[in-house]
TIROKE-523877 format. One record per residue (C-alpha): z negated, y negated, x. Coordinates in steps of 0.2 Angstrom, whole numbers, padded with zeros to 4 digits, always signed. Layout:
<sites>
ZYX
...
</sites>
This chain:
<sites>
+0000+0000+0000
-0002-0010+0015
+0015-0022+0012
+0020-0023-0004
+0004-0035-0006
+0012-0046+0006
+0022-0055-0008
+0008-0056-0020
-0003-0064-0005
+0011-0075-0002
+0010-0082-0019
-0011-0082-0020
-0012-0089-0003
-0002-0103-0010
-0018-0108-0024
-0028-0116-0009
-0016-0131-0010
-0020-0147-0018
-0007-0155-0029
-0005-0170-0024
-0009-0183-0007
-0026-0189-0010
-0029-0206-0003
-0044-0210+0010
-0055-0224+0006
-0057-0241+0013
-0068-0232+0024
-0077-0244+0037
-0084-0255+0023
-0089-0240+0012
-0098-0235+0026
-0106-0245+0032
-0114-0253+0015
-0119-0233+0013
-0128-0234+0033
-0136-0252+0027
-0144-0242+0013
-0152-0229+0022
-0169-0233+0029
-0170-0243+0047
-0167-0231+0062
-0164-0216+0054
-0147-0208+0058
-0136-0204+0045
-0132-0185+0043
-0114-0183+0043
-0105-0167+0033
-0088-0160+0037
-0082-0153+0022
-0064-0141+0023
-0053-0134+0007
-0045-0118+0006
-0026-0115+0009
-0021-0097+0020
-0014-0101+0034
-0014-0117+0033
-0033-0117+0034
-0029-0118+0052
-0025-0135+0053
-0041-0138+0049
-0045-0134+0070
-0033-0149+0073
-0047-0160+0064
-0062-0152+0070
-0052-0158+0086
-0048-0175+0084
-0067-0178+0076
-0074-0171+0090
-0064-0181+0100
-0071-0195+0091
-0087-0191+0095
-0091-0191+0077
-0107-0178+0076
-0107-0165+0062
-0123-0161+0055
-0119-0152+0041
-0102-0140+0037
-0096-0134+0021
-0081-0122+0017
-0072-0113+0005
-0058-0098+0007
-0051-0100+0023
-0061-0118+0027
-0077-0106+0026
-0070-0095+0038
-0068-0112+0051
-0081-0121+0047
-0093-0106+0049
-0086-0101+0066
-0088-0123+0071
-0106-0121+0062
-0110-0107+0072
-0106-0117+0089
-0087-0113+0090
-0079-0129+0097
-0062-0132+0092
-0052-0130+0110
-0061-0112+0108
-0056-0108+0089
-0038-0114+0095
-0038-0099+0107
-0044-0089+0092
-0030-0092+0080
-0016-0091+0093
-0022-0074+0101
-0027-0066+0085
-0016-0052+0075
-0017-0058+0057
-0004-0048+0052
-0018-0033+0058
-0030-0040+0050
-0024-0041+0032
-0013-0022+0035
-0025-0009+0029
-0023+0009+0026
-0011+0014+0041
-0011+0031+0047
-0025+0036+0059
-0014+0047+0068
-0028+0063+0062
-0020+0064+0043
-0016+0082+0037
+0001+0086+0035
-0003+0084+0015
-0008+0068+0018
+0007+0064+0028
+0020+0069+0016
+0010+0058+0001
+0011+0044+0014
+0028+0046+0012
+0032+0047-0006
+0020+0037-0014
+0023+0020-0016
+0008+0017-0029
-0005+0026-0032
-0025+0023-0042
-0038+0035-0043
-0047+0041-0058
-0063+0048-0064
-0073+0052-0077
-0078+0035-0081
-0058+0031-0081
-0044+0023-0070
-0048+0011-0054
-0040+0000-0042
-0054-0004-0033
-0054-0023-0039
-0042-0026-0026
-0027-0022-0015
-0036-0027+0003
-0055-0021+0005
-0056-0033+0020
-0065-0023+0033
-0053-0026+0047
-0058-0046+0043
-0076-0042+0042
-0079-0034+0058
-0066-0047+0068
-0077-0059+0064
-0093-0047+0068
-0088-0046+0083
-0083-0066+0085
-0101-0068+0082
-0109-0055+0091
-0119-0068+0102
-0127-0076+0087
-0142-0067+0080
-0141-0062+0062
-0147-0078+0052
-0160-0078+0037
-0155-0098+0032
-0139-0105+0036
-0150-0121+0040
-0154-0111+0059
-0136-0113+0063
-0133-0124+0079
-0124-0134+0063
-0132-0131+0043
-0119-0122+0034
-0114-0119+0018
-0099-0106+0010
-0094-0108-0008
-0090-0091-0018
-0088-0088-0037
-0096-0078-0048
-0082-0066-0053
-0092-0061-0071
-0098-0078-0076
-0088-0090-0066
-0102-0099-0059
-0099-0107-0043
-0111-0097-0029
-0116-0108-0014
-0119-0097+0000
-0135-0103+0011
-0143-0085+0018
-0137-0069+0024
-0123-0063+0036
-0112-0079+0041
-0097-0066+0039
-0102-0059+0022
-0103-0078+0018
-0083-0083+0024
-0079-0065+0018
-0086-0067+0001
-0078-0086+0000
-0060-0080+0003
-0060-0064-0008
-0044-0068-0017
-0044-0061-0035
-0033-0047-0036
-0028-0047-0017
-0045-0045-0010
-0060-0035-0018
-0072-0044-0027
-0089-0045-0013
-0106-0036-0018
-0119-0051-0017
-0137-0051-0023
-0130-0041-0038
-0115-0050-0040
-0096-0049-0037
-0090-0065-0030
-0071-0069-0027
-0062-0084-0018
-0073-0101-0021
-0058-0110-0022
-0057-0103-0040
-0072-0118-0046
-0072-0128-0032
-0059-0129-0017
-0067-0145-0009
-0085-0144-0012
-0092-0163-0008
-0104-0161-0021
-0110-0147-0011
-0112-0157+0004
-0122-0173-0006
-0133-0159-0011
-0139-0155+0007
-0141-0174+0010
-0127-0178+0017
-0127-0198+0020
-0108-0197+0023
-0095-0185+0019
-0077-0181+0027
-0068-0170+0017
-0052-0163+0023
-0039-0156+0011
-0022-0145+0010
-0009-0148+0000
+0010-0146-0003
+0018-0164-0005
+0035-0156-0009
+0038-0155-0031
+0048-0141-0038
+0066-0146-0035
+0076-0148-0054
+0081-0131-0060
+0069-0122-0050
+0055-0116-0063
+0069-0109-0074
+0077-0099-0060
+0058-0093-0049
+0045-0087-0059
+0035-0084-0041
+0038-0103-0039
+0031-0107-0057
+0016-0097-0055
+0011-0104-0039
+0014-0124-0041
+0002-0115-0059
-0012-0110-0049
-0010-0126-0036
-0013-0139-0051
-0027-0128-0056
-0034-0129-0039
-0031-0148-0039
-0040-0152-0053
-0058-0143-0047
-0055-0151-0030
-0047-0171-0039
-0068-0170-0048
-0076-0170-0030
-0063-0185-0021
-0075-0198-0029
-0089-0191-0018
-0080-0192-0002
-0080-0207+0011
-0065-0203+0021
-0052-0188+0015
-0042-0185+0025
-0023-0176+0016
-0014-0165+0026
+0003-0160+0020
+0008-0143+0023
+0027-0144+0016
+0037-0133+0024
+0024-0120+0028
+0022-0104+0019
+0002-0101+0018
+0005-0083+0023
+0014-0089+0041
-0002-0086+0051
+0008-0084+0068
+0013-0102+0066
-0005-0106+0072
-0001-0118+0084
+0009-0130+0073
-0002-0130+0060
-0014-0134+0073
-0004-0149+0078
-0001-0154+0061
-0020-0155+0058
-0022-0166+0072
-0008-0177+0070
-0012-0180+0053
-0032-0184+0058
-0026-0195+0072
-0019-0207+0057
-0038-0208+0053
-0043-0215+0068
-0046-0234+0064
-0059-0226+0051
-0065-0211+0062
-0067-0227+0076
-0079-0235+0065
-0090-0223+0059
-0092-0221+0076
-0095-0237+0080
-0108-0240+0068
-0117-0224+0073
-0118-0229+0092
-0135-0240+0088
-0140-0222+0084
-0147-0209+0096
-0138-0196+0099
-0138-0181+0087
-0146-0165+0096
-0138-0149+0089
-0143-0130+0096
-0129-0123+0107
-0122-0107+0105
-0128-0095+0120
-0115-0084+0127
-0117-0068+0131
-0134-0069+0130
-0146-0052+0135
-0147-0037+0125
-0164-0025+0124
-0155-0011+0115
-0142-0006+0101
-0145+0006+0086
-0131+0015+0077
-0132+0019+0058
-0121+0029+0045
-0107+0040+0050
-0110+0058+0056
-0118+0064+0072
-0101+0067+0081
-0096+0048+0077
-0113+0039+0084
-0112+0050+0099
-0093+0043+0104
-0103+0026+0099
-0115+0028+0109
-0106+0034+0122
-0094+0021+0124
-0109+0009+0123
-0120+0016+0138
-0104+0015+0149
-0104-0002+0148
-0110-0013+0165
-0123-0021+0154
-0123-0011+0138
-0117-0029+0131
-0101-0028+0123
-0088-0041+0124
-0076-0045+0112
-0061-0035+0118
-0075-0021+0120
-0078-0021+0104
-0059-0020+0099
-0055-0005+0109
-0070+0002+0101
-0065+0000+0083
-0046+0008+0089
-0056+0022+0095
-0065+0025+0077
-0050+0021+0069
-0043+0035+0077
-0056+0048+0071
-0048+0045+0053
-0066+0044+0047
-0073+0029+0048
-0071+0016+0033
-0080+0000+0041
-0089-0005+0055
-0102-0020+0055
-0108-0026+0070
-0127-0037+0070
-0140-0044+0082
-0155-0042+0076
-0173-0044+0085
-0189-0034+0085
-0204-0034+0095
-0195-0026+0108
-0183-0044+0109
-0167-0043+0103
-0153-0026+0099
-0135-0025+0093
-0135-0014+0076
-0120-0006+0074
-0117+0003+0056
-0104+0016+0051
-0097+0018+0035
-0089+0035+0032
-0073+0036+0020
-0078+0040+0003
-0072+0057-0002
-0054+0056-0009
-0055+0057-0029
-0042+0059-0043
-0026+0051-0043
-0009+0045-0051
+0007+0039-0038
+0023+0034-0041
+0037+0037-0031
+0055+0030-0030
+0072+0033-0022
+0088+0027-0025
+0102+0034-0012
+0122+0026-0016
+0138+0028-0007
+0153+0016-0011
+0168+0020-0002
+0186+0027-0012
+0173+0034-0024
+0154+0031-0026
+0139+0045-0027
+0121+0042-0032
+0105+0049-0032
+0091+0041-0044
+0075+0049-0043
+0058+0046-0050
+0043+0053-0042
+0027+0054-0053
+0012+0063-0049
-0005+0067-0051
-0019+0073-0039
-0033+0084-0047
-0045+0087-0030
-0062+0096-0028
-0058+0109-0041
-0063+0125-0030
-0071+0116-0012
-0073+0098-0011
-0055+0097-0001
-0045+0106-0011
-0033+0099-0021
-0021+0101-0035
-0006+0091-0034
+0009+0091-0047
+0023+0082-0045
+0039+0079-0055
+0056+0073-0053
+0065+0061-0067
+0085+0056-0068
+0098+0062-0059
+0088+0078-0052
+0074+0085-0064
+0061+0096-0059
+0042+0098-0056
+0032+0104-0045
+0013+0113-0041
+0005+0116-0026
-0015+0120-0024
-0020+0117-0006
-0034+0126-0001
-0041+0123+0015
-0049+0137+0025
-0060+0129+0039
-0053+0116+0049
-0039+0123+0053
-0030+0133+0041
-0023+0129+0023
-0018+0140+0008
-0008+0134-0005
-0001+0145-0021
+0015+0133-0025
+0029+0133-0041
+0046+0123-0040
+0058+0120-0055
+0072+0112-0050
+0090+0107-0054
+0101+0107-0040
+0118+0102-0038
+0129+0097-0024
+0147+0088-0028
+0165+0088-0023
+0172+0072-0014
+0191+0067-0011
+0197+0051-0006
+0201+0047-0023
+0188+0056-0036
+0170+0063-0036
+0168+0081-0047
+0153+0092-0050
+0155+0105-0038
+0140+0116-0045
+0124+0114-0054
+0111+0127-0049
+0094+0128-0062
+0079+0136-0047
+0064+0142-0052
+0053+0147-0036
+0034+0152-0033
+0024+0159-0019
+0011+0156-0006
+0011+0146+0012
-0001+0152+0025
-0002+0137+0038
-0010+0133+0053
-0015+0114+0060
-0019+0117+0078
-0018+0097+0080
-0014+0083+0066
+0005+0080+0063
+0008+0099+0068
+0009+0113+0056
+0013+0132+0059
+0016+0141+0043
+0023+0158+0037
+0024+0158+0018
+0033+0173+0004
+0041+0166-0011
+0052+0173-0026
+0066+0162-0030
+0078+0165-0046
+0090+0156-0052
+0108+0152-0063
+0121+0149-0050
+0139+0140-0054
+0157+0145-0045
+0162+0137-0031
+0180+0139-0028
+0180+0129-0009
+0167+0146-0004
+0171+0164-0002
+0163+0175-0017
+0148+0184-0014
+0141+0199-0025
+0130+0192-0037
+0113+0189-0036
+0101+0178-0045
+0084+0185-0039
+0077+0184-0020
+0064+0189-0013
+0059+0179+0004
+0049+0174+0020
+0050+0163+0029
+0043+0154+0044
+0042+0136+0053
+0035+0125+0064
+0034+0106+0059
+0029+0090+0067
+0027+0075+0062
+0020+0061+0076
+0028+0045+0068
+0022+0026+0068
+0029+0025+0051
+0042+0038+0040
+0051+0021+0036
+0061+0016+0050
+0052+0022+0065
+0049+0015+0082
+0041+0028+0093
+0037+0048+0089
+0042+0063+0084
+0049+0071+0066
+0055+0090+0068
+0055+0105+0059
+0062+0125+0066
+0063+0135+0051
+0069+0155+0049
+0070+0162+0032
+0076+0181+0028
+0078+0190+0012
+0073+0207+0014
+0077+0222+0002
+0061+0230+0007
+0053+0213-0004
+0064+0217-0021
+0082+0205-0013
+0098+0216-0015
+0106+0206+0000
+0099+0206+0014
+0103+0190+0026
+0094+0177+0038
+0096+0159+0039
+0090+0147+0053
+0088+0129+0052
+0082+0113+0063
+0082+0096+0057
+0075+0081+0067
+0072+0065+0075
+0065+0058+0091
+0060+0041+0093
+0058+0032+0110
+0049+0015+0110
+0057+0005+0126
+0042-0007+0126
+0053-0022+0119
+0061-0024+0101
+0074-0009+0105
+0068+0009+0100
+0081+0023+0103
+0085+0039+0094
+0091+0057+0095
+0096+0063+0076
+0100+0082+0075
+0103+0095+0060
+0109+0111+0064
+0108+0130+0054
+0116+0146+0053
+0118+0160+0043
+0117+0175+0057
+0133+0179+0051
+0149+0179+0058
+0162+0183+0042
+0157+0175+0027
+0163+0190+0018
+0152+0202+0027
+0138+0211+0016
+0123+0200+0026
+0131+0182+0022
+0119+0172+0015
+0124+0169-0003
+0132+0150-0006
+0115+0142-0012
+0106+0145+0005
+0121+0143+0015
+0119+0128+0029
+0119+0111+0022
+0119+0093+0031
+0107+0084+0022
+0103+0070+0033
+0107+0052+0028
+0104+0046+0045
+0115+0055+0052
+0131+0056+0039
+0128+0043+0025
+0144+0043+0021
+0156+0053+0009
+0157+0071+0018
+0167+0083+0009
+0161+0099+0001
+0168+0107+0017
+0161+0095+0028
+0145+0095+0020
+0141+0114+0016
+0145+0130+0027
+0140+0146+0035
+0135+0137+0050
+0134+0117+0054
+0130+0108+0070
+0128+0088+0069
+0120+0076+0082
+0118+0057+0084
+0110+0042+0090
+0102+0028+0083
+0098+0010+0090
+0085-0002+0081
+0081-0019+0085
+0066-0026+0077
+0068-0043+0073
+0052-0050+0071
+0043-0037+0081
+0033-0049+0091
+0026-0059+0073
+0005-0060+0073
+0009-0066+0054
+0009-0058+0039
+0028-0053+0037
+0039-0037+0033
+0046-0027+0048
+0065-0031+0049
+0078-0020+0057
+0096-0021+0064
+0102-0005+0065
+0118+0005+0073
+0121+0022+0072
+0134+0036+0078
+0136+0055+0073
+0146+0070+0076
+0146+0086+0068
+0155+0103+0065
+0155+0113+0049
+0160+0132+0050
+0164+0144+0037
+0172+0157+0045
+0165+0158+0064
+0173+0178+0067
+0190+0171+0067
+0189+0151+0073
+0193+0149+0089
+0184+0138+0101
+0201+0124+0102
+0202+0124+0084
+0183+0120+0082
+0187+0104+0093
+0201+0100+0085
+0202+0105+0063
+0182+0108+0061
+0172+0091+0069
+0170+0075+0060
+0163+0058+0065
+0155+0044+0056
+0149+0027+0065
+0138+0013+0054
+0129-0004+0057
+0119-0012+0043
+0098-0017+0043
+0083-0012+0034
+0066-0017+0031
+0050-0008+0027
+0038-0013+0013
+0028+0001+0016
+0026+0020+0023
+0033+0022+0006
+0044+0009+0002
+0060+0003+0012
+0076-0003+0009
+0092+0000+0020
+0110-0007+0020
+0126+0001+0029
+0143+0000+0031
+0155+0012+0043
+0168+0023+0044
+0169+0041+0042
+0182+0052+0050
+0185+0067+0042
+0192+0085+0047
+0208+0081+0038
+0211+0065+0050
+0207+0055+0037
+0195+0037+0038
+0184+0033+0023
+0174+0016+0025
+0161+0017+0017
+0144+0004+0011
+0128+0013+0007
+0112+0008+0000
+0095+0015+0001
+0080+0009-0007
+0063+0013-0011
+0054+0033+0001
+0068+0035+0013
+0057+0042+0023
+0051+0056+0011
+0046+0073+0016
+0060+0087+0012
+0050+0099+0002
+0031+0092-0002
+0020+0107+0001
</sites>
């Protein structure tokens, strides 16, 4: 699910903007007549107040930057959505040349991905990966979606670790600056000023986005983003005492353009929720003495990996305060300096304590801890030990604390295992077209449901059907046996059919109805890699197919079968690096109940090589044989399990029925992919330039072809370029065009277009 939230965040993101430019006050008079109130000597306290807005939060740094530079002294700093997040890293003693460094280095699109494969995911869950493109789990008490698409535990424990030096606060008010987050109350809409706790639960809580984020548990509530009641909380600022307030806004200064709201609903919804967001923050202007407007036109509030400019823009835009930032500060300089606590780095540990998680994961905590120098992790300490649990596949979240005790002061580190997995509905989606002389299809629907914990607590039941242009359904019960082993009882019905292509018409070539149960033994020696032997019972109605010799007539077999699989990918959709392969031998034997004895082998796979810059290379094969040299003879395998090229990678084009299906078939190719944006720290969809190039032989009749006239009448060619992007494991889209050269010396260009689990499994057990 991780990106097909992205849209939806780009248009949430979007609600932290104000609507229109708010003006600043005449600000040195104001001032000044506010200071002449205040009784003689006593400094006033000044409040930084920051709205929310995405990315474009970050400019909020280029005014922390220009105030400081000022020498204007923040007392006090209040937040909400992403100003909570800087404001409680400058509250907690952050200056802004060091949350500059933060932004630039940090990998938001990272940060907001969740769910990615772990790299210790059964086979099972591999294939589901690859097919299910939504998905919600169900109980008893009925169907949930968890409040949210994002949980924000990457966020939580970024930020853990950017405050690792600062002991865990009772009171926002021991801050080195007072500090203040606003959330609201997701039940009663009440605005919730966050002033205790974990300074992370606080921004985390302030910039829970409904329906992006889930809603977070506070003192028996469920708050979500604060911008929701109140986006630039002066008010809140007053409340503390704050004797002068700068407020700093975010809006978009660009209006639709004419047309637009009939022609983008995205559009409409968003400039929607903007003048919502306006009129909660357009009640607090009054309160403010100096606002300063920054316009973010022609940012996208999702384009974090712009860090740098929206930094700039921030500080330009401040710099046009200066005249007013010059006399505040001119007449605070009768004033003694204000005295704020620093923020000590690095400072000593006594200790650490781990909590939650199994034994086995505190050990490798606790090991990596005590082979630090100083048993004081650093920051990028503490990344590469988050990798490493994320690696295990079994942690949820990790908080990290320093707390004291008697003893002085320890670093808490608490594990929260993955819930067990519960009940659950996907839906997956494919749609495979090739337009050349004629124009093929494949439409399928992918519903299924997930019934687990029926016999053990990891078993489960999963049935699955097929809608459109092939109908079928499917059960498998997966029972796992130990660590290591799996059996699973399975039945397939299908409707299969294949089709005959020319250069100027598309035909039914044969429909085939399949039913098919039996039982897989298999064997995970190491995630991604299965060994399994199974034994199934197929039958089935078979049409003619006049292109193939006749074979005796047989619509019961009885088989076993055997493979090895492995499946080592950094995504199904459009890889970069790894490994997808599968060696498979199946035999019909009489001894089983199967009149015809034959054997059939068959590879299929791909090899991904990363080359450590945008470019990944690949080598594409699909080969199989029927282990029999005359198609006639009695051990030919009968024309439904004869060899068949399958992959699209390989031969997307039109391949005719001769091309396509045969007693043995050898293809190979190679693939080139450039990722276009593969260097983006933003939130952003992986885009691809991809160029492609096959050959492949397809024999019926190996007993009497001879070697020259395999060279010459039986190989065939296809060469393509087009791009792709990838929304999700689940979920890509890819467009081609190329040319096909056939066995009859022919050339077919040829478009196709594939969208939605290209990179599905090929059978789902």
């Amino acid at each position: 699910m991780k990106k097909p939230l992205f849209a939806l965040l780009s248009i949430f993101l979007c609600t932290g903007a104000g609507y229109s430019i708010l003006q600043a006050q005449d600000a040195p008079s104001v001032l000044r007549n506010r200071i002449e109130q205040l009784s003689p000597g006593t400094r006033p306290s000044i409040a930084l107040v920051l709205a929310g807005g995405g990315a474009w939060g970050l400019a909020h740094i280029g005014a922390v930057k220009v105030i400081e530079e000022a020498g204007i002294p923040v007392d006090i700093v209040v937040g909400t959505s992403m100003g909570s997040i800087i404001g409680g890293l400058y509250a907690s003693g952050y200056n802004a040349t060091e949350m500059e460094e933060i932004s630039v280095s940090a990998d938001w699109g990272y940060l907001f991905e969740e769910g990615g494969a772990s790299g210790r995911e059964t086979m099972e869950e591999l294939n589901a990966r690859s097919r299910q493109a939504l998905s919600a789990q169900f109980d008893r008490q009925g169907f949930f979606l968890n409040g949210g698409l994002i949980s924000g535990v990457r966020i939580m424990r970024y930020l853990d670790s950017l405050l690792v030096d600062m002991p865990a606060q009772s009171h926002f008010d021991e801050l080195p600056k007072r500090f203040r987050a606003i959330a609201t109350d997701a039940s009663s809409g009440e605005r919730i000023v966050i002033d205790t706790g974990s300074v992370t639960d606080a921004m985390r809580a302030s910039m829970s986005l409904p329906g992006i984020f889930t809603p977070f548990p506070y003192q028996g509530r469920y708050l979500v983003d604060g911008g929701v009641v109140d986006n630039l909380p002066v008010t809140v600022a007053r409340s503390l005492g704050a004797d002068i307030v700068i407020a700093v806004d975010l809006y978009n200064g660009k209006p639709l353009e004419n047309g637009e709201a009939a022609r983008s609903p995205t559009a409409v919804l968003s400039r929607s929720m903007e003048i919502m967001r306006h009129e909660n923050s357009r009640r607090e202007i009054p309160f403010a003495d100096l606002v300063v407007s920054i316009d973010a036109q022609g940012f996208l509030p999702t384009q974090f990996e712009r860090a740098k400019e929206f930094i700039l823009l921030g500080e330009e835009t401040t710099r046009e305060y200066s005249k007013d930032l010059a006399g505040l500060r001119a007449l605070l300089s009768e004033f003694e300096p204000a005295v704020h606590a620093e923020r000590e780095k690095n400072p000593p540990l006594d200790g650490f304590t781990i909590s939650g998680g199994s034994e086995k994961d505190r050990a490798l905590v606790r090991s990596f801890i005590e082979n630090l120098p100083d048993r004081h992790p650093s920051y990028d300490e503490l990344n590469a030990l988050f990798s490493l649990l994320d690696r295990t596949g079994r942690i949820q979240a990790v908080r990290i604390h320093r707390k004291k005790n008697r003893q002085g002061e320890y670093l808490e580190i608490a594990l929260t295992e993955k819930n067990a997995k519960k009940n659950g509905l996907s839906l997956g989606f494919l749609y495979e077209s090739t337009m050349g002389s004629s124009i093929v299809t494949d439409l399928d629907i992918m519903p299924a449901v997930d019934l687990r914990g029926l016999t053990t607590k990891d078993s489960n039941l999963h049935i699955e059907a097929e809608a459109l242009d092939a109908p079928g359904i499917s059960a498998v019960f997966h029972q796992p046996l130990g660590s290591f082993f799996t059996l699973s009882p399975f039945y397939r019905f299908e409707r299969d059919f294949t089709t005959k292509i020319t250069q100027s018409s598309v035909n039914w070539q044969y429909q085939t109805i399949v039913q098919t149960g039996g039982l897989v033994f298999g064997i995970t020696p190491y995630p991604g890699i299965r060994i399994s032997g199974s034994w199934s019972v197929k039958g089935m109605e078979e049409g003619d197919i006049p292109e193939i010799p006749a074979v005796p007539e047989e619509h019961l077999y009885s088989l076993i079968s055997g493979s090895f699989e492995v499946r080592r990918l950094d995504s199904p959709v459009f890889p970069m690096q790894g490994i997808d392969m599968i060696f498979r031998s199946t035999a019909s034997l009489p001894a089983l109940g199967s009149s015809i004895p034959f054997r059939v082998f068959e590879t299929e796979g791909n090899t991904f090589l990363s080359l450590g810059t945008p470019f990944s290379v690949a080598l594409i094969w699909q080969g199989a044989t029927d282990f029999s040299l005359d198609p006639d003879a009695a051990g030919a395998a009968p024309a439904y399990f004869k060899p068949t090229v399958t992959n699209r990678r390989l031969f997307p084009g039109p391949l005719s029925i001769e091309e396509r299906k045969g007693s043995h078939v050898m293809t190979a190719g190679m693939e080139i992919k450039h990722n276009l944006n593969w260097n983006s720290r933003g939130i952003s969809f992986p885009a691809f330039f991809i160029l492609q190039g096959a050959v492949g032989s397809t024999i019926q009749d190996l007993e009497h072809t001879k070697a020259l006239d395999m060279m010459q009448n039986y190989m065939y060619a296809s060469g393509n370029a087009g791009a792709g992007i990838r929304f999700s494991d689940a979920f890509g889209l890819s467009l081609r065009g190329g040319l096909h050269f056939s066995m009859e010396r022919e050339i077919r260009p040829y478009i196709t277009l594939d969208v939605g689990a290209i990179g599905k499994d090929r059978d789902g057990l």
